[in-house]
N, C-alpha and C positions, 0 to 999 in steps of 0.2 A: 535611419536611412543609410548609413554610413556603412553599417554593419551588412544592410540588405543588398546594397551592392555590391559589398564585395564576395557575399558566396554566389549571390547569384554570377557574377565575373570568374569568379571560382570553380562551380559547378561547369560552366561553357567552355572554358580554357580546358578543364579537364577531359570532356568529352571530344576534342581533337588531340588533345598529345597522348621466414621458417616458422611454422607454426613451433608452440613451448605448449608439454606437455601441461594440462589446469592443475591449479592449487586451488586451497582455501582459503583465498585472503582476496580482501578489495581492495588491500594499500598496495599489493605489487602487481599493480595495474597491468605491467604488459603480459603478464605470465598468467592471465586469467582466459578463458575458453566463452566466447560468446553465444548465446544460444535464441538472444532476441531476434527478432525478424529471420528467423530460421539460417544465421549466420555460421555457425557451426564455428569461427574462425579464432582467433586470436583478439584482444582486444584492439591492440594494435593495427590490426586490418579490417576493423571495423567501424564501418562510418555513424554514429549512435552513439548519444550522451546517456550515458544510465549507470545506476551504482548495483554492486554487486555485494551483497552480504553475504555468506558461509557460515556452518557451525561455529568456526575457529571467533568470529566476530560475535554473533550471536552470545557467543562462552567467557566474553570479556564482563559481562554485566549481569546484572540480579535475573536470577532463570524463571522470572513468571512473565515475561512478555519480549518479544522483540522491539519493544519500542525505543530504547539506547540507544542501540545497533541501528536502527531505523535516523536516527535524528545525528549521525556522523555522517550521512552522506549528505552534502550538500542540495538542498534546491530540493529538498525532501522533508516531509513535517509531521511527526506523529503525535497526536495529543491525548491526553486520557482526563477526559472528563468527570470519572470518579471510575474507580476501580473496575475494570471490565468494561468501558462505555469507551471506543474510540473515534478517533477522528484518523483519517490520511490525507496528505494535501501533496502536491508538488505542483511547484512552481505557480503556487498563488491559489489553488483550486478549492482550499477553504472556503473562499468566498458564497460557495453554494450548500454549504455542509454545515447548518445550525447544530446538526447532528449525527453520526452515523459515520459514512464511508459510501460518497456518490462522487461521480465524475472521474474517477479511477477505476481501469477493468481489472479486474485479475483474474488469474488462470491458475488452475491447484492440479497440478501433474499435467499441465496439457489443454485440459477443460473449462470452459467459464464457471467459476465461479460464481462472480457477480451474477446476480438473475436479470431475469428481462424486463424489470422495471427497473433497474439501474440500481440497485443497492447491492451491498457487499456486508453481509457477517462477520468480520474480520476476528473475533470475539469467539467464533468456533473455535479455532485452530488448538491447538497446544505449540507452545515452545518446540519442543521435543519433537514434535513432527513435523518441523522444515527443515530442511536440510537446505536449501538456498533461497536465496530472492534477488529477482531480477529488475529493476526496477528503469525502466527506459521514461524518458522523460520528454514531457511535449508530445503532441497528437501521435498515435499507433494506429490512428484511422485507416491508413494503406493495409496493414494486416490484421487487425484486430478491430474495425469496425466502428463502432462510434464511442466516440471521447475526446476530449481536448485537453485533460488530466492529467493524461498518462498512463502507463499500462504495468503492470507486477506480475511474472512469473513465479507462481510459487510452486515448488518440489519438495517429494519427499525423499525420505534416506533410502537405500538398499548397500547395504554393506555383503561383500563378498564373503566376511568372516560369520559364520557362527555362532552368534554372542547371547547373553542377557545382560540388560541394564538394569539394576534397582537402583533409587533416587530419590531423596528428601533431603526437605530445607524448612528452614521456619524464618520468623522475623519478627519485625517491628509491626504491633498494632494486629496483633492474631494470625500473622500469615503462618498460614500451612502446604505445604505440597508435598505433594505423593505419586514420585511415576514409574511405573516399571514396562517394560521395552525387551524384544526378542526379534531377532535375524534370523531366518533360518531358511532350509533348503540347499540347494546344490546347483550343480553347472544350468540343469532344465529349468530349475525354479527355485524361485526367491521370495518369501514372504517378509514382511515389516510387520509388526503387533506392537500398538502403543496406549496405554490407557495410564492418564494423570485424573486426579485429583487435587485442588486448587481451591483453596477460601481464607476471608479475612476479615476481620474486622469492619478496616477502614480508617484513616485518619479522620474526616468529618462523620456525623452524626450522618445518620442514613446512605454507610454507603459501604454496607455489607456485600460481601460477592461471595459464590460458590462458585465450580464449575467441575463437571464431569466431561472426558472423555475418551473414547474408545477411538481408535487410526486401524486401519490395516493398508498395507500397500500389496500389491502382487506383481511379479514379474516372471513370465512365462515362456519357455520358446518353445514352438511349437514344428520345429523343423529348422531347417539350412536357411532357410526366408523370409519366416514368419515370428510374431513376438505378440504374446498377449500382455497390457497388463489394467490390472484392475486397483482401486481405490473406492475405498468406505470410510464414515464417517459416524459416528453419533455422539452430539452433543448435549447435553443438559443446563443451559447457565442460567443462573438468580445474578441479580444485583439492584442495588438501588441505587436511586438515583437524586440526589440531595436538591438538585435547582441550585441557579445562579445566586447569587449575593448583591446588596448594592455594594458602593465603594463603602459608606459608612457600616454597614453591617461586617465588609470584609475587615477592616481595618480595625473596629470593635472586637469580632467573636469569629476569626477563621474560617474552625473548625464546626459552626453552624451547620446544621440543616435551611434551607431557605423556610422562613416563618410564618407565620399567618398574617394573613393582611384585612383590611377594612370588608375585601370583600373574596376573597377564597380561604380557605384554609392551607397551613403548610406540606412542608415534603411529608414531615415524621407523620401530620394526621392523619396525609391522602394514603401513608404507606406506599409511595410513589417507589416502582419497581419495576424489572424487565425480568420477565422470565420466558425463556428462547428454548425449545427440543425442536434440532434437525438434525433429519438424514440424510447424507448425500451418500450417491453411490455413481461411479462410473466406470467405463471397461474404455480403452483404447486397443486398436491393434495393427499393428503395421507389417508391411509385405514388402519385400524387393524385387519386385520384379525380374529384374537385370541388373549388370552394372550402371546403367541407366536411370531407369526408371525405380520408385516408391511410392506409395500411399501408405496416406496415416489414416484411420478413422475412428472416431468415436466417437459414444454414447455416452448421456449423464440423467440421473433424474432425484429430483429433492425435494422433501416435505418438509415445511416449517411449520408451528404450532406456537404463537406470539401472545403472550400479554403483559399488557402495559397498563398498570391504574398508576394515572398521572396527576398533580395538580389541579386539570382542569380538566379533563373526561377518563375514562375504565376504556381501554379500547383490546379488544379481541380481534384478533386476523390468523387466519390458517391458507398458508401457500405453497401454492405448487409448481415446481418449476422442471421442464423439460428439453433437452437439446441435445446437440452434436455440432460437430468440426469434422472436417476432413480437408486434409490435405497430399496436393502430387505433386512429386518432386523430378526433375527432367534435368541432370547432368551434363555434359558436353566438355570437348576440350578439343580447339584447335591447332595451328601450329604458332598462333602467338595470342590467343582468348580464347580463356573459357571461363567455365560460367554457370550459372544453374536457372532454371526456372521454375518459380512454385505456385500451383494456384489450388483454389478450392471455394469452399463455403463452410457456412457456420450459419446456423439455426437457434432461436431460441422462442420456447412458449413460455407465458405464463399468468397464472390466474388466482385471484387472492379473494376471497369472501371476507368483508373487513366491518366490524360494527363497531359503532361507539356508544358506550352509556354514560349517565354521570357517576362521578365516583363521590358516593358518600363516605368520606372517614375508608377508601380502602375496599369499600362492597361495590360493587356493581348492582345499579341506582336504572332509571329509565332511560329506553329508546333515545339516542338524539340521530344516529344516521344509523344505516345498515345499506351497503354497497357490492358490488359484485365490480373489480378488477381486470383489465384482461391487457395483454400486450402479445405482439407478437415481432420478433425482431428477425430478418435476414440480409446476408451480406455476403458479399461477391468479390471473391480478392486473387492479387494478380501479382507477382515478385517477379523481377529480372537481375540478376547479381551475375557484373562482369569483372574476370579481373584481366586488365587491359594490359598493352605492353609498360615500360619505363615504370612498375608497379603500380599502376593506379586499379583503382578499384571502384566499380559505377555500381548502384544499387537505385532502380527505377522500378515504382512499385504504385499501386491503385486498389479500391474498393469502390464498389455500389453500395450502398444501406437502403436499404427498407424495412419501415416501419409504422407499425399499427397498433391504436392504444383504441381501447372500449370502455365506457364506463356505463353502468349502470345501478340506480340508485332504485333499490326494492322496496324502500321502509324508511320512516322517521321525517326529516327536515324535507320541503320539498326545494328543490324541484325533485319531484316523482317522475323517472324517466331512462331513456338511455342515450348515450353521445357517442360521435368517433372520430376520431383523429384519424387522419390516412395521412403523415406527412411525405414530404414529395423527396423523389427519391437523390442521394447527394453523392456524388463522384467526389473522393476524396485520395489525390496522387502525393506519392514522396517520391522526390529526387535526392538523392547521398552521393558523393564522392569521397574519398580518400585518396593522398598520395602517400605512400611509403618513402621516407629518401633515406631510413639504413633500417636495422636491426634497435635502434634506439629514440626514431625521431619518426610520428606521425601526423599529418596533417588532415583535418574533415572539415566540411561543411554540407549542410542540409538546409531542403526547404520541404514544407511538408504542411497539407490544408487538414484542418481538424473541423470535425462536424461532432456537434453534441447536444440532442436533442433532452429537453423535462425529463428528468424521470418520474415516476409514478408520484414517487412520495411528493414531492414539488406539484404537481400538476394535480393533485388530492391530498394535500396538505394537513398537517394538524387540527385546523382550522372547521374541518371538513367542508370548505366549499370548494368544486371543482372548478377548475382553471382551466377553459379550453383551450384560450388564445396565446398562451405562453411559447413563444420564439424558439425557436433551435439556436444554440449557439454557435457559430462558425469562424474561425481565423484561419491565419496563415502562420508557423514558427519558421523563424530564420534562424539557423546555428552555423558556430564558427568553432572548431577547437582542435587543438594541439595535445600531444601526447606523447609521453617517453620514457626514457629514465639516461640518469648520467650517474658517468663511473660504476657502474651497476647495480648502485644499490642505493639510490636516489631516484625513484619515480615521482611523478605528475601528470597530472590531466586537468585541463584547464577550457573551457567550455564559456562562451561566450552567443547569448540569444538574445531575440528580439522576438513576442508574439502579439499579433496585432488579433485583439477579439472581437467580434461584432454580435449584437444581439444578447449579452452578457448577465446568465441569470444569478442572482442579488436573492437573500435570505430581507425577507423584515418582519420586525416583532417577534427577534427571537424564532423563523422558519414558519410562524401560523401563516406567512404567505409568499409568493414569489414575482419577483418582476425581471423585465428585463432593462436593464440598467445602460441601454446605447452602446457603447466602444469603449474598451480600457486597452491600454499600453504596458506589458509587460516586459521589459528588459532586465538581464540580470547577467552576472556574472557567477562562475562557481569551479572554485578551483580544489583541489586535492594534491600533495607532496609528502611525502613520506621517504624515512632514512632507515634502514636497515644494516646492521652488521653483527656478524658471526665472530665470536671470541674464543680464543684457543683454551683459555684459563679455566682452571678445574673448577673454579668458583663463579664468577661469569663467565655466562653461554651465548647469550644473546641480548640485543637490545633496538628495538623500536620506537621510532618518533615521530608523530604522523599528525596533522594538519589540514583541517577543512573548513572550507568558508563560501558562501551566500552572501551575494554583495547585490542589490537590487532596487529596480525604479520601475516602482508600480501606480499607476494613475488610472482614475476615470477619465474617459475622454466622452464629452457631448452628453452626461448624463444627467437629467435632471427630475424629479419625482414629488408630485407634489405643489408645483411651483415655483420648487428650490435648485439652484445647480451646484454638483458638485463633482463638476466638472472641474480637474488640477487634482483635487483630493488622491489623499495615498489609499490603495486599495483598502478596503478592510479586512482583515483581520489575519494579517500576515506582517512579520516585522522585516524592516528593511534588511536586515544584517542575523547573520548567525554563525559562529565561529566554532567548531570542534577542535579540541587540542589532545591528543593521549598520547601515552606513553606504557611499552610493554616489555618488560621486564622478567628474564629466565636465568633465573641462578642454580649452576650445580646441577640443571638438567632436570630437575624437579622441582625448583620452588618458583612461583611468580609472581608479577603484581602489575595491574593491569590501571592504570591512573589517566581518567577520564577530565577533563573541563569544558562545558558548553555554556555557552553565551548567546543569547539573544538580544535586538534591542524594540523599544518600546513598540505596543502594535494599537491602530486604531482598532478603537472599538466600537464605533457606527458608523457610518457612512458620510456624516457630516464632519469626522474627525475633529471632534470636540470633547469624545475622551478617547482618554488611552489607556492600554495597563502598559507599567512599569517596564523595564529594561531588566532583565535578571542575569544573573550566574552562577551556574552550577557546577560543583565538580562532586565525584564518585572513585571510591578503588574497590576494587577485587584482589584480593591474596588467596594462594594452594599453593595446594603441596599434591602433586603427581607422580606416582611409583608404580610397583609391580609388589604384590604380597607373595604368597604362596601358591603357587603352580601358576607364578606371571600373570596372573588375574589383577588389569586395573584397576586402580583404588586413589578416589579426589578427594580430598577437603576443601572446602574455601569457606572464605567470611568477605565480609561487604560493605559498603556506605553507600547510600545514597543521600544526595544534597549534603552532603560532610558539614557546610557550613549554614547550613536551619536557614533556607532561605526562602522570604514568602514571598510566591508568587502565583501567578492563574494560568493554568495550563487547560484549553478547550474551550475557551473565552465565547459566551453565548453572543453572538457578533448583533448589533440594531433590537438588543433587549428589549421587552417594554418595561417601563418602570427601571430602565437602567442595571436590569441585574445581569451583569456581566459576566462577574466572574464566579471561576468554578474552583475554589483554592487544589492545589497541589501538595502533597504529602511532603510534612517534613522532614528535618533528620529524619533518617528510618536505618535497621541494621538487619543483614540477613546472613545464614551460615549455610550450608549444607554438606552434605556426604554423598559421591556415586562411587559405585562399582560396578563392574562392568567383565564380570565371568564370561570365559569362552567355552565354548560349546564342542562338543568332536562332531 
């Protein structure tokens, strides 16, 4: 309450009383270029808690997944469930994610990603083709529609230079990669070409991954005005998927497959797998009007081709997802405000033919459902950014959502029929302040309503029974946070929230179903400090010392299921605390080492929190060596650790199991090397 009255006192007070060229770094916070909520600004003058990752971040750790890079920002959580199978969470939003990547939007050049039943592929991507991520945290509902998650900007590269990349690594436990990469074009056009290859073993029993894929980006100008650019995708990925563990199995055999029971058979019988081919393809194009005016628009459309023989059914689904964004952008400057205003819309269709059989031993077996999918999502949004006298800065913003889901069931289990959800429509406003009071010291606060309706998979479940009457969830986030740097080479940002949730959808038995679980209270803190300094010494060049931590108080409030209340309980399946500590280190201008430790502590593991897993700690380094060979052509080596000190623990933890099987072990010691170069082109 403490906290909610003071921005809201905040925010009030405010409405009566040099930008730094961007780098590639999230630890020198004020010298970073914000582009969330169409901010364009400094971070510093920007009222929004969200972390910022770059290649240079991304390049500190083993080069088959951003997920490191991803788990040093505070109040941010990526997990992998076995190799290729991920989870995203911030600021608590696991709780609805037995599997996958829901309750978080993201955006890939601009475009939704996420399809319009609320899921996200994250497992497409390659490494290699992000060039940033943006990652704002707490409801993005005022411009990006419905969530309470929080929202990811993902970008790809376009380098001015002319280049080719070739690239391989190997490792621990069969890893392989393969990537090769070209820049090309001139001042009109600009093309990106990326195609990896990626497979492994697996540390546990069944939990092989491939993955192919091909990127192109385009970047086009079409005049003094105008700019096209376009993005494609195709990806191919296998993996398998081993099943939870109980504690005694975990603590007995790891590195297990989950095994057969009295009445199913195991992971390795079912040959329990995900095999994923999608295309995504989108064009954006924008116009300036005037000094003035702008519009952005663009188009996206993507076909998935899904199968899954699981455990407990063989399930086939083919989807199709289509939409756009647009946005206009309205400048102004008076003689003491100015300002911008942005509005527009965003569209999204989509429809999924989804069947399930049973899986005999890995065959697809008889009929149990056969369904037909449909959603249709639209939203109406509305941006006012003032920057006021005595440097304050207001940012008042809104969205409409509406949405529509259809189900209809063709074949197998009855009910034989069709259904529809029309939910009603939800105005979702952010209010933001900042004061600037120098070049080193700023101050924010924010309040902002999040609306976040079922997604598909929730509301037609594993289970396959459909769930009409599942809740939207809606809160409100309070934020408070301070930002700077001292003596110049000491940055911080420190962020303090309060989000109150109502209607709060809950995974049980392992995701076969969803409920909504009353009010939970999420509070947290989340800070970042980092030291930087530049050494004149031939031998030391540089040296980095950087600091992140997640300090948190998450509770049900009024929830009870069952009978039972557990109501006080700490959320599931998020640990209170998480600490990043690295260090990065430049000798001689070419060699470095890049020294990572994270820490987590213990996280329930049901809802009744009566188990838990463990508290773990991890640490990792990266060492290279970076030159120029013959005709200045870049040329890397590096080598790797991960988990240095063989430490076991469960990372993707199957949250309200049935049969208690929890955990999903995490890879141990593991070692990896690689080689790029990186030819220029005339």
């Amino acid at each position: 309450m403490v906290l909610r009255l003071a921005i809201i006192s905040f925010c009030c007070t405010s409405l009566f009383a040099q930008e730094v060229p961007p780098k590639d770094s999230v630890r020198v916070l004020n010298e970073v270029i914000v582009n969330a909520y169409s901010y364009n600004h400094s971070l510093k003058e920007s009222p929004v808690a969200l972390g910022i990752i770059g290649a240079r971040e991304i390049a500190r750790f083993n080069p088959v997944s951003i997920l490191s890079a991803v788990n040093t920002i505070p109040g941010v959580r990526m997990e992998e469930r076995s190799p290729g199978s991920y989870r995203f969470s911030i600021r608590g939003s696991t709780l609805r994610s037995p599997f996958g990547v829901r309750n978080v939007k993201f955006y890939w050049n601009g475009l939704p990603l996420t399809d319009g039943g609320g899921n996200t592929y994250l497992n497409l991507l390659d490494v290699d083709a992000i060039a940033r991520a943006e990652i704002i945290k707490g409801p993005g509902a005022s411009l990006y529609g419905a969530g309470t998650g929080g929202v990811v900007l993902l970008t790809s590269p376009i380098n001015k230079q002319n280049q080719v990349q070739l690239a391989t690594s190997g490792g621990s436990f069969g890893l392989q990669r393969y990537q090769t990469s070209a820049f090309l074009g001139n001042s009109k056009a600009r093309v990106f070409v990326n195609y990896a290859h990626q497979q492994a073993e697996g540390y546990r029993q069944q939990t092989a991954m491939r993955r192919d894929v091909l990127n192109t980006q385009g970047e086009f100008s079409l005049g003094s005005k105008s700019t096209l650019q376009t993005t494609v995708f195709y990806t191919d990925i296998y993996y398998q998927t081993p099943g939870g563990l109980t504690l005694s199995q975990y603590n007995t055999d790891p590195r297990q497959a989950r095994p057969p029971s009295k009445t199913t058979a195991g992971a390795v019988q079912q040959q329990a797998a995900v095999r994923n081919k999608t295309i995504y393809g989108g064009a954006s194009y924008d116009y300036q009007w005037n000094d003035k005016w702008s519009t952005k628009a663009g188009l996206y459309y993507s076909y998935t081709d899904f199968t899954n023989p699981s455990i407990l059914n063989y399930e086939r689904r083919n989807e199709y997802n289509w939409g756009g964004r647009t946005t206009t952008q309205y400048e102004f400057e008076g003689n003491e405000v100015k300002g911008k205003l942005t509005f527009g819309l965003e569209f999204q269709n989509f429809f999924s033919p989804l069947t399930d059989y049973g899986n005999k031993l890995g065959v697809q077996d008889t009929l149990q459902t056969d369904d037909r999918l449909y959603s249709r999502f639209l939203i109406g949004f509305t941006q006012l950014e003032l920057e006021l006298p005595e440097k304050f800065f207001l940012t008042v913003g809104s969205s409409a959502n509406f949405l529509n889901y259809k189900f209809n069931r063709v074949g197998g289990i009855p009910p034989i029929g069709e259904q529809t959800r029309n939910f009603e429509p939800v105005v979702s406003p952010r209010i933001a302040v900042l004061k600037k009071f120098s070049e080193s010291l700023s101050l924010f606060a924010s309040a902002s309503k999040g609306f976040s309706p079922p997604s598909l998979a929730e509301v037609r479940p594993s289970s396959g029974v459909y769930n009409n009457s599942l809740a939207p969830e809606q809160g409100i986030s309070y934020e408070l946070g301070v930002r700077g740097s001292i003596f110049k080479n000491i940055s911080f940002d420190i962020v303090a929230y309060d989000f109150e949730l109502s209607q709060t959808i809950v995974s049980q038995n392992g995701g076969q179903y969803f409920i909504n679980a009353g009010n939970t209270s999420q509070k947290g803190l989340e800070t970042s400090l980092s030291w930087q300094q530049n050494f004149s010494s031939s031998i030391f060049s540089n040296l980095k010392i950087w600091t992140s931590g997640n300090f948190t108080k998450y509770r049900f409030v009024n929830y009870a299921h069952d009978g039972v209340s557990y109501s006080g309980n700490q959320i599931t399946g998020t640990p209170a605390n998480t600490v990043a500590i690295g260090a990065d280190i430049l000798l001689a201008k070419t060699f470095y080492c890049n020294l990572t430790t994270y820490s987590a502590g213990r996280i329930p593991l049901n809802d009744a929190n009566t188990d838990f897993a463990s508290a773990y700690f991890l640490a990792g380094a990266r060492i290279g060596y970076k030159n120029q060979i013959r005709n200045k052509t870049p040329l890397e080596f590096f080598a790797g650790v991960d988990n240095a000190f063989d430490q076991r623990y469960s990372l993707g933890n199957d949250i309200n199991a049935v049969g208690s099987r929890y955990y999903n072990v995490a890879t141990a010691r593991n070692f990896y090397f690689g080689l790029k170069i990186t030819p220029k082109l005339n």
